[in-house]
Every structure is written in structure tokens, then in C-alpha cells.
C-alpha positions as CSV (number, residue, x, y, z in Angstrom):
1,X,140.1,60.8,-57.1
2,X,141.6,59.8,-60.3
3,X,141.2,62.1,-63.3
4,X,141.0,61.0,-66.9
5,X,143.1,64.0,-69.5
6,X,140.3,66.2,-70.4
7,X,142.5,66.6,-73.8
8,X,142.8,63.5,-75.1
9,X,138.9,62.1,-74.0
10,X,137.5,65.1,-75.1
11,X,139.3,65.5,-78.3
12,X,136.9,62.9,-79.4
13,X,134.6,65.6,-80.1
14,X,132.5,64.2,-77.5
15,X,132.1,67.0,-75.3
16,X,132.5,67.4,-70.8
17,X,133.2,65.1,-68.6
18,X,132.4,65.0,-65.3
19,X,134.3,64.4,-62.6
20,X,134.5,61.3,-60.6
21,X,135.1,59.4,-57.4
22,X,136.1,56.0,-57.8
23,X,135.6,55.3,-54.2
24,X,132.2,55.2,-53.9
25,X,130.8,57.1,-56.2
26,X,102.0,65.1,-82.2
27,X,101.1,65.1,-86.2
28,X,103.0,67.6,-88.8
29,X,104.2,71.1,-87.6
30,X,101.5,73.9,-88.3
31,X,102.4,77.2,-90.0
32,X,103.6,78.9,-87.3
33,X,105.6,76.1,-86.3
34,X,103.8,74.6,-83.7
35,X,101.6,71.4,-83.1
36,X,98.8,70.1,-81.1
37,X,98.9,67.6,-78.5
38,X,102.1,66.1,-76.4
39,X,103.2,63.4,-79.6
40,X,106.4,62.9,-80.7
41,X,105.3,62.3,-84.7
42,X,106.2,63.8,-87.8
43,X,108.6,67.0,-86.8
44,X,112.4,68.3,-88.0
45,X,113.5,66.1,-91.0
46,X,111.4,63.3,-90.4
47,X,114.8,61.1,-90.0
48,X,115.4,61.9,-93.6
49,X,118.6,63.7,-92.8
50,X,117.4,66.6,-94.9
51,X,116.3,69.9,-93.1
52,X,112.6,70.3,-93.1
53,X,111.9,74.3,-94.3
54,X,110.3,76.3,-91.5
55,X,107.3,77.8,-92.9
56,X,107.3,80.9,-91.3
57,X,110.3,82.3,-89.6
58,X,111.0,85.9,-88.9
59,X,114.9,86.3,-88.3
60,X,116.3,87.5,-85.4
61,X,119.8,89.7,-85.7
62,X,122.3,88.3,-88.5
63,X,119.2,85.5,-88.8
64,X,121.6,83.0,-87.9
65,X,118.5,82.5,-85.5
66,X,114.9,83.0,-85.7
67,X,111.8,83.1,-84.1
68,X,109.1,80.2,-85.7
69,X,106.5,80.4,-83.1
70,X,105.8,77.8,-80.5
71,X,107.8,74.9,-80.2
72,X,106.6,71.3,-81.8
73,X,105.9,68.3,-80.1
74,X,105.6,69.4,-76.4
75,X,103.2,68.0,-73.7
76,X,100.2,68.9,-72.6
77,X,100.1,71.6,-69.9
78,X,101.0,70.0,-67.0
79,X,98.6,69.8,-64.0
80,X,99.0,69.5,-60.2
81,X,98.8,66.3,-58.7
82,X,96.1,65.7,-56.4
83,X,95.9,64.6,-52.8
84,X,96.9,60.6,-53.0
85,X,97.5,60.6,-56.1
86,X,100.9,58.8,-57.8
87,X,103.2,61.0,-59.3
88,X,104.6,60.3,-62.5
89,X,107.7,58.7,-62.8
90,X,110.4,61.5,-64.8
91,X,113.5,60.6,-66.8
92,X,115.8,63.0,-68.5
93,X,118.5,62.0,-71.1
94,X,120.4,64.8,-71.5
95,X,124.0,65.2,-73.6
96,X,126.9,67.5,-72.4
97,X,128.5,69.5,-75.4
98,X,125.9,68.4,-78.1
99,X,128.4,68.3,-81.4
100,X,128.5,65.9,-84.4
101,X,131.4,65.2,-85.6
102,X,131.0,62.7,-88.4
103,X,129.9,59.6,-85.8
104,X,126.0,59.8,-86.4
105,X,125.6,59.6,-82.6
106,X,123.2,62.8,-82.6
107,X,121.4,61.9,-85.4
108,X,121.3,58.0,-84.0
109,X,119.5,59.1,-80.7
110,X,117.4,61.8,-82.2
111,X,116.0,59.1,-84.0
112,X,115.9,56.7,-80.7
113,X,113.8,59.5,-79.1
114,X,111.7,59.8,-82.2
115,X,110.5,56.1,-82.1
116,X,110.1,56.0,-78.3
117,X,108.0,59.3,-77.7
118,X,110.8,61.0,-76.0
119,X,111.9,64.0,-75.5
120,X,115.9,65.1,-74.4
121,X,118.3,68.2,-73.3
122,X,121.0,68.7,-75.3
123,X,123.7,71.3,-73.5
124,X,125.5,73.0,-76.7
125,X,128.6,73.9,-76.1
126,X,129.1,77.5,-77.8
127,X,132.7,77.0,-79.4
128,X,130.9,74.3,-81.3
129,X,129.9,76.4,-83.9
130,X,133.0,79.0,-83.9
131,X,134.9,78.5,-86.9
132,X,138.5,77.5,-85.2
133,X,139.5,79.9,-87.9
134,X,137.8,82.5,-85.8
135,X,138.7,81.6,-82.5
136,X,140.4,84.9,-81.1
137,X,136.6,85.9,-80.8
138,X,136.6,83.2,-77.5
139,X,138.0,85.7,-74.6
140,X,137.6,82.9,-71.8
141,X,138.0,83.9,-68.1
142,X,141.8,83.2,-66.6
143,X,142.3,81.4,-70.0
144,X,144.4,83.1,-73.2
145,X,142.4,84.4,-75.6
146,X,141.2,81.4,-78.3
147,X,142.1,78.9,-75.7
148,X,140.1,75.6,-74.9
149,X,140.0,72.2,-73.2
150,X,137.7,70.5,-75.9
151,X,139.5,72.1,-79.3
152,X,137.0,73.1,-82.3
153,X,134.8,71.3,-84.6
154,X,135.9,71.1,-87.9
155,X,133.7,73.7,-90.5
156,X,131.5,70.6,-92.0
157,X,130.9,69.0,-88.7
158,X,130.2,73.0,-87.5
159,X,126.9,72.6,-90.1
160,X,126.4,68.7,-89.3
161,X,125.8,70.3,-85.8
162,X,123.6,73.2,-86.7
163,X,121.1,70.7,-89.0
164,X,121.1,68.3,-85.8
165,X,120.5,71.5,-83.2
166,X,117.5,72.5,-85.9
167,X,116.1,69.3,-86.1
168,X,116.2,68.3,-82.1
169,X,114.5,71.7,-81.4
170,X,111.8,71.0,-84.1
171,X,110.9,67.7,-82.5
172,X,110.4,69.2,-79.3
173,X,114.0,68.9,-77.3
174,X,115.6,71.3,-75.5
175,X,119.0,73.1,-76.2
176,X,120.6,74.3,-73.0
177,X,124.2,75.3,-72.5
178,X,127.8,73.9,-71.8
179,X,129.3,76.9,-71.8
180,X,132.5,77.0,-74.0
181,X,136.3,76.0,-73.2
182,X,135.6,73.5,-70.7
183,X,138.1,74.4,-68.5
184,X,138.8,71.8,-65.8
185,X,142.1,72.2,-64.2
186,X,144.7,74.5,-62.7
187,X,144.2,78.3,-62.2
188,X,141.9,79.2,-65.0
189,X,139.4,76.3,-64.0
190,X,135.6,76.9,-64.0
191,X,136.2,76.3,-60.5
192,X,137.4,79.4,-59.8
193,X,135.1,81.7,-62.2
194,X,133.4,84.8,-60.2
195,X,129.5,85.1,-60.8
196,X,131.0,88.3,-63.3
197,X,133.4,85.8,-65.3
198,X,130.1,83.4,-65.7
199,X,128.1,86.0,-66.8
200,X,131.2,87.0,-69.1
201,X,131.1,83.0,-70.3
202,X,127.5,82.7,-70.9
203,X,127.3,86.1,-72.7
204,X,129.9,84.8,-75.2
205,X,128.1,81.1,-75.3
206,X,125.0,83.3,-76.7
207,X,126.5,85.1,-79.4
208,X,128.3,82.0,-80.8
209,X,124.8,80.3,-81.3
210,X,122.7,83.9,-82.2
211,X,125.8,84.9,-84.3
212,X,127.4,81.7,-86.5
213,X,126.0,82.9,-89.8
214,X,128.3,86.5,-88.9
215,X,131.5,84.3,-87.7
216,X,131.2,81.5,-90.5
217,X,130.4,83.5,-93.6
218,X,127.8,81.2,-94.4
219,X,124.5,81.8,-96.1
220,X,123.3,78.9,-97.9
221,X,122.4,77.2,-94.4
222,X,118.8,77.5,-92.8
223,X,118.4,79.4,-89.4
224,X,118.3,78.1,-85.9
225,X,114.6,77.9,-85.4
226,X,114.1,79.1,-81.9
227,X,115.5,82.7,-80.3
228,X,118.3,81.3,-77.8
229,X,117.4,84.4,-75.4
230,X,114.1,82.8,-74.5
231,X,115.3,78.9,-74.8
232,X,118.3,79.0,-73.0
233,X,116.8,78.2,-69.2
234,X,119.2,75.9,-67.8
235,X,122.7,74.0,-68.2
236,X,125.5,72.3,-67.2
237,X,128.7,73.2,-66.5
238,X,131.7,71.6,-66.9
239,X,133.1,68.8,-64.9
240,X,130.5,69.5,-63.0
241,X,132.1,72.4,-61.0
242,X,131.7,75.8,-59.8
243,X,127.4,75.7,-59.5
244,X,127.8,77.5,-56.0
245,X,129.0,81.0,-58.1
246,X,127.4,80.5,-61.9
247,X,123.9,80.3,-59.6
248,X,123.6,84.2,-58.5
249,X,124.2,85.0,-62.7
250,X,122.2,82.3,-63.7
251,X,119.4,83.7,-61.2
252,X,119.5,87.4,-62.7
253,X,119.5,85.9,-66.1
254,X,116.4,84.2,-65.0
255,X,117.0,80.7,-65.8
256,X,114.7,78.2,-64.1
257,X,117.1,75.3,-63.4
258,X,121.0,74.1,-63.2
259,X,122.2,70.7,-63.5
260,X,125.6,70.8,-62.3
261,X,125.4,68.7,-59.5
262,X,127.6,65.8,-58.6
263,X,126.8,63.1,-56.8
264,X,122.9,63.7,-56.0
265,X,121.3,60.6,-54.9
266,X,117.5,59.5,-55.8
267,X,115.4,62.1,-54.1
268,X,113.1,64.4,-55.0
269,X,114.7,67.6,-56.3
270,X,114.5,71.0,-54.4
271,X,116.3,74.3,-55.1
272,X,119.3,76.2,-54.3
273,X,119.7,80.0,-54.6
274,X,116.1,80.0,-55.9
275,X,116.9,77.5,-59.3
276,X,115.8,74.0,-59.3
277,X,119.0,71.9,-58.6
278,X,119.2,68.6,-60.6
279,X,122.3,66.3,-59.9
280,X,123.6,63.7,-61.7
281,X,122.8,61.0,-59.5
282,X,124.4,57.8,-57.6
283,X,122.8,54.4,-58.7
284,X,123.7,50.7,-58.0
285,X,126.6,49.2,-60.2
286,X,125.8,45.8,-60.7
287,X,128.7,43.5,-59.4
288,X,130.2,46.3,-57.3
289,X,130.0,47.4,-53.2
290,X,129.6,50.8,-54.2
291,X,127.3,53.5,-56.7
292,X,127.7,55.5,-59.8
293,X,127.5,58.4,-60.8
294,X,124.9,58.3,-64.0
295,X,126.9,59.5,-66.7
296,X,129.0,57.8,-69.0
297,X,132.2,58.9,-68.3
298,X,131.8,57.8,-64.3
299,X,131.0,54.4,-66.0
300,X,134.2,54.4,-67.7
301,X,136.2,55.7,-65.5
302,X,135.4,52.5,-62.4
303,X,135.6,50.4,-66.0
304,X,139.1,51.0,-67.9
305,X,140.4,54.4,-65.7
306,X,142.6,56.3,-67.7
307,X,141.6,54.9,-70.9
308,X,139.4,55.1,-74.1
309,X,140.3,51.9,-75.6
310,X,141.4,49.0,-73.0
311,X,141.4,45.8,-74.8
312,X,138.4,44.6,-76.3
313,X,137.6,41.3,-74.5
314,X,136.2,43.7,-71.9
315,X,133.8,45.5,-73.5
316,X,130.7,43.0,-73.5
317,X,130.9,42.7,-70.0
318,X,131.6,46.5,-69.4
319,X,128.1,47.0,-71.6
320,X,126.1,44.9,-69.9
321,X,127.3,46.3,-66.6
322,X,126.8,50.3,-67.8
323,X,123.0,49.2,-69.2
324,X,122.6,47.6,-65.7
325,X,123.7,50.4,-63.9
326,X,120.9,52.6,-65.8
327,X,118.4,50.2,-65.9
328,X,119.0,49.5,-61.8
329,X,118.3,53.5,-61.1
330,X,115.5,53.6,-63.1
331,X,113.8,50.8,-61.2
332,X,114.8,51.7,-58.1
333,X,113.1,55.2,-58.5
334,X,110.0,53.7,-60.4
335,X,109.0,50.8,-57.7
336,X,109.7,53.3,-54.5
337,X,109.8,57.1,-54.1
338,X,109.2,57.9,-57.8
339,X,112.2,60.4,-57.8
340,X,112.9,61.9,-61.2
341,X,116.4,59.8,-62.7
342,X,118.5,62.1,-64.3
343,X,121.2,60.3,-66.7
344,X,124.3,62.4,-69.0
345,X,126.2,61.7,-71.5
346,X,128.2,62.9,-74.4
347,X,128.3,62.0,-78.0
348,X,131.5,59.9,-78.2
349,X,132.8,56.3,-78.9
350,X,134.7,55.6,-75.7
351,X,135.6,51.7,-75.1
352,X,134.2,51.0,-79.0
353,X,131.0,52.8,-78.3
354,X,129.5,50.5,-75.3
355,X,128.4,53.1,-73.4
356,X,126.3,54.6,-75.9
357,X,125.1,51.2,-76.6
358,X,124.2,50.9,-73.0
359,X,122.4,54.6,-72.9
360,X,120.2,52.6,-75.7
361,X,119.7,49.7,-73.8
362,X,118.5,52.3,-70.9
363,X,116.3,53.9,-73.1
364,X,114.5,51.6,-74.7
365,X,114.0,49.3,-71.1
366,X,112.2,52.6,-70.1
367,X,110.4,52.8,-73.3
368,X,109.1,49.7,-72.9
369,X,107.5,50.2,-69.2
370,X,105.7,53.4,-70.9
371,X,104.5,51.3,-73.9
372,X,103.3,49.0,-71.0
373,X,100.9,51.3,-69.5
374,X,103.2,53.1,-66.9
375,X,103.2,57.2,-66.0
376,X,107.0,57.0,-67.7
377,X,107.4,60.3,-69.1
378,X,110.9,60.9,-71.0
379,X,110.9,64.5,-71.0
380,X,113.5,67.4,-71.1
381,X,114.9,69.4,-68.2
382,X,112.5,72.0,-68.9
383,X,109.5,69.8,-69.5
384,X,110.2,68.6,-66.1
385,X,110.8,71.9,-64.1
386,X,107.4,73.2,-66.0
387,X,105.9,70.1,-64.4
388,X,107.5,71.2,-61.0
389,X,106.5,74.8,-61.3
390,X,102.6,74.0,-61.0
391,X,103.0,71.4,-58.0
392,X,101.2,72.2,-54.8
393,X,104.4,73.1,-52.2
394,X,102.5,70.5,-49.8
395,X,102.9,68.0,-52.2
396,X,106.5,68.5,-53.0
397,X,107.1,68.5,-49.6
398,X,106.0,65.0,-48.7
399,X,107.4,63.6,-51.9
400,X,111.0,64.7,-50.6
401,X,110.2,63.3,-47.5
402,X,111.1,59.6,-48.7
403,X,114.7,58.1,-49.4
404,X,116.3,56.6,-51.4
405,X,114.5,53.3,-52.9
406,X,111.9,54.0,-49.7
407,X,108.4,53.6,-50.7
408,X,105.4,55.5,-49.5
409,X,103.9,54.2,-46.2
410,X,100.7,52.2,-46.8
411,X,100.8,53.5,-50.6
412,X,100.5,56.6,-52.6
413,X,96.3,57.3,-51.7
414,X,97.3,57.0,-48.2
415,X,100.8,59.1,-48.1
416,X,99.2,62.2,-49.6
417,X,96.2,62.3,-48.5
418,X,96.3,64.8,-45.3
419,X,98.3,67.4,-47.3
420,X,96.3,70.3,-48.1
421,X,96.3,74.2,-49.3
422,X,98.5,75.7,-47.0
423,X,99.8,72.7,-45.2
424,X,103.5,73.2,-46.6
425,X,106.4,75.8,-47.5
426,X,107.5,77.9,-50.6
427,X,108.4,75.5,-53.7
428,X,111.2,74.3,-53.5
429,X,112.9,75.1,-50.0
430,X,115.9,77.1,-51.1
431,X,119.1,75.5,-49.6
């Protein structure tokens, strides 16, 4: 295992990394702020870059949040697949830490997923919109007081963040959590938190979002449009450690999902401890014996190892070989078992910025097989797990029945076809 220094890659601004094992590893918003249909039109700031006013908003606490009634641009309830019929084939983008800090990569894919129809999960990282001016209010677990792994935003990237938070919820994507400090190593590592020092984590990870107007000072800044008690469902914590005791907390807190995971490979999804587990997963890397983890930092780290900028000559080859590896899972998932692909990343520049362009690359491949008449649907975590939620438990259970890249036997109509009410378990077979 060789691990990069959380300080300096982070530093960036660009939020977790995981860890990682180099061996093998619709139309205009309404008045009450919601919109017909499952479209991904007219919504937020229209790319403009300006805030789009929210109609009707009634604050919640300091109104540094707010409640504008249903959220824009999501899909159309979803329905349970029938008996023989071909599930859909799911992809989630989502970005760890969720803070701009002067690069234009949140803006950049917000308006990526605008053009394509898509929607994303963006985990926010609480201390990104604590003033580092007031960072004695961060009490972290085993940690001093104001300490953390990934620093502070700088006050004007602090409101660069909360304009791109507004206008990602407004066109219909989902803001989870990253937590805070992103502690990775030693004593005070996530690693080590109790389920009580999770709950103590996620509690403070709240009131930085419901709270920055109270911490900042600032008034002249539009609310948050969505109260974070209801939208926070799911997250991912950092360096992708400690799931097994932030799961009971996250359980009585009644989230619906966690995607802390390493290492999942491309299956159907089931639950643990009652939440719907979604790994990062292991996908082919083109010119290489062995998988990858999907997530940009795994991608960098079997690239240039303990480096953020290895010599240039590298980097065309290093894109085409990232875009690959996220193009390869795709396909491999969309011409066999239809397992959902789960790919994260985090808003930084690594390597002069191929990995995002590869993320891109990704994107729009997908896009394209959508645009071609495929059941692609680039949705958010929670998009998906509503999606889950309404399945037959039969069904469910013969989809995780295939492996990786293995195809239904003598096709979808045939391979569902005997299941029936009754026929299977309890959603998602707690491990």
C-alpha cells in the first residue's frame, strides 16, 4: 500500500482521497420551486454564473438555509421492473469534498451535467464553509480543536462554494456529506471514530451548512435552498474508512445509503446494517494485468505515485488511459449484468488536470449511448436508491445473482421470467 500525503494533495482544495492498493486494485422552476417532468432544462443560474432568486423560500433557523418546496429537475417516480424485463443501466458521478476554490471545476461539470441530462452527488465537506477565522468552532474527535487534514477555504471561495451548492441543488443534484477534517492517519483517524464520535462529526457537519450565515457574518448572500435535515441521506467518508462504525449512527439518523466502500467490484448492490452499500468499484486499466479502483486519485496513484505533477510528457498517455479505465467499466456493466457503475472524484488539477479531463471523456462516452436510444440514466445516489427502494426483492435477487461482466442466461425475458411475488427475500439482504 503506498500512500500519497493527504496534506499536500489535498491542499489543492480538492477534497478526500481514497485509499489505494497498487497491487491490484424539465422547463423553468415553478413558484414553489419545483418542476414537472424528469428534464434537466432551465434550473439554478442557467450557466450564467449569477444566482437565480428562489421565488418562494421560507427560512429555516439563521436562514442560512431554507425550505423552497420540492426539488427541480428530478425523474419521474420510479417503477418496478417487470418479470423479463431489462433493467436500466445506472451511473453515478459523484465528487468527494464539493469546494471551489477559484479553478471553475464545479461550475465546469455542473454545466457538463446540464448539457447531458445528468444528474450528480456532490459530498460537501462541512469545514468548507467555516470561516478558518472561526475554526475553534470544529471540535473533531481524537483531533485538537480547529484541526484538519484538508485546511480551509478561503472566505471568497467559502461564497464561490455556496452559489455552486445553490445552483447544483436547483438543477436537481444531490448534496450529501464528507464529513469535516478528513482525518486519515495515526491515532485520531476516522478509522478509529466510535458510532458516538460519528454522530459527534456529522452533528457538527450540519450546523456548518444550516449555520454559515451565523459563523460568516454575512447577509448579502442568498440561502441554501433545501433544509439539509431532510437532504442529507447518504455520504462518503473519508479515505474511504471506518463504514463498519459510522453505519449504526448513520442507521438512527435514517439515512438510506453509504458510499464508503473500497474496492467493490461490478455487482448489483445489496445492504449492510440495513443501508444500501455502494463501493467504489474495480474496473479494467487499459494496458495493465490488474483493476482500478474508480476514482481519480486510484488513477493517479498506479500513474505518477507520490506525485501531483510528474513531468508532463506523461500526461496524454496517462488521460487516455484514466478515460479508458472509465469508459471500460461502463461497458463492461452495460453489455452484461447491468450493475449500476459508481465513479468519484474530487475537484482538483492533479497531473495538469487529466483526470478531470478523463471524468469528461467518461461522461460524455455515456451521454452519447443515452442520446443513442439506450436505458442510460445518470442519476444521483439518491435517485438511484429511490429506484432500489420500489424493486420487487425477487427481482433484486436474480440481478445479484450474475458476476462480474456475466450476462443473463439466454437474455433478459428469459432470466426473469420465473421470479414472482413472494419468490425472494427482504430488499436488500443485510450482510
Amino acid at each position: 500500500m503506498r500512500a500519497l500525503s493527504r496534506r499536500g494533495m489535498l491542499g489543492l482544495g480538492a477534497g478526500a482521497a481514497a485509499a489505494v492498493s497498487l497491487a491490484g486494485c424539465g422547463g423553468d422552476t415553478d413558484s414553489d420551486g419545483s418542476t414537472p417532468g424528469n428534464g434537466s432544462g432551465k434550473g439554478g443560474d442557467g450557466g450564467s454564473g449569477k444566482p437565480k432568486p428562489t421565488k418562494t423560500a421560507r427560512p429555516i433557523g439563521d436562514g442560512s438555509t431554507s425550505f423552497t418546496g420540492k426539488q427541480p429537475h428530478q425523474p419521474e417516480a420510479p417503477v418496478p421492473l417487470e418479470p423479463g424485463q431489462e433493467p436500466p443501466q445506472f451511473v453515478v458521478f459523484s465528487w468527494d469534498g464539493a469546494g471551489e476554490v477559484g479553478n471553475g471545476l464545479f461550475p465546469r461539470f455542473l454545466d457538463l451535467a446540464k448539457e447531458h441530462g445528468a444528474s450528480m452527488t456532490f459530498f460537501l465537506s462541512g469545514l468548507y464553509l467555516l470561516p478558518e477565522s472561526k475554526k475553534r468552532l470544529y471540535d473533531p474527535p481524537n483531533n485538537p480543536r480547529g484541526a484538519s487534514d484538508i485546511g480551509y477555504l478561503t472566505d471568497g471561495h467559502i461564497k464561490d462554494t455556496l452559489k455552486n451548492l445553490r445552483r447544483a441543488w436547483l438543477e436537481g443534484h444531490e448534496i450529501g456529506t464528507h464529513f469535516n477534517g478528513h482525518f486519515c492517519a495515526g491515532s485520531g483517524s476516522v478509522g478509529n471514530w466510535t458510532p458516538q464520535q460519528w454522530r459527534n462529526e456529522i452533528d457538527q457537519a450540519k450546523s456548518f451548512v444550516k449555520e454559515w450565515r451565523t459563523n460568516s457574518g454575512w447577509t448579502d448572500l442568498e440561502s441554501l435552498p433545501f433544509d439539509y435535515d431532510k437532504e442529507l441521506v447518504g455520504g462518503r467518508t473519508p479515505c474511504l474508512l471506518g463504514q463498519d462504525k459510522l453505519l449504526p449512527t448513520a442507521r438512527e439518523l435514517g439515512w438510506r445509503y453509504d458510499a464508503s466502500s473500497p474496492g467493490g467490484r461490478q455487482v448489483w448492490p445489496s445492504k449492510k446494517q440495513g443501508i444500501w452499500d455502494f463501493p467504489l468499484q474495480q474496473v479494467p486499466f487499459p494496458g495493465r494485468s490488474f483493476e482500478v479502483l474508480s476514482m481519480d486519485y486510484n488513477m493517479l496513484a498506479n500513474q505518477s505515485l507520490n506525485t501531483t505533477k510528474a513531468p508532463a510528457h506523461n500526461y496524454p498517455a496517462w488521460r487516455k488511459q484514466a478515460a479508458g479505465a472509465y469508459i471500460s467499466g461502463f461497458k463492461r456493466a452495460y453489455e452484461s449484468n447491468r450493475a449500476p457503475f459508481f465513479v468519484g472524484n474530487h475537484f482538483e488539477e492533479w497531473n495538469g488536470g487529466i483526470y478531470m479531463d478523463a471524468v469528461e471523456q467518461a461522461l460524455k462516452h455515456i451521454a452519447r449511448e443515452k442520446e443513442k436510444g439506450g436505458d442510460v440514466r445518470i442519476v444521483s445516489f439518491r435517485q438511484f436508491t429511490d429506484w432500489l427502494d420500489v424493486q420487487k426483492p425477487e427481482i433484486l435477487d436474480k440481478l445479484r445473482t450474475l458476476e462480474v461482466g456475466q450476462e443473463p442466461a439466454g437474455g433478459w425475458k428469459a432470466f426473469t421470467k420465473g421470479t414472482g411475488a413472494g419468490a425472494g427475500t427482504e430488499s436488500g439482504n443485510p450482510a
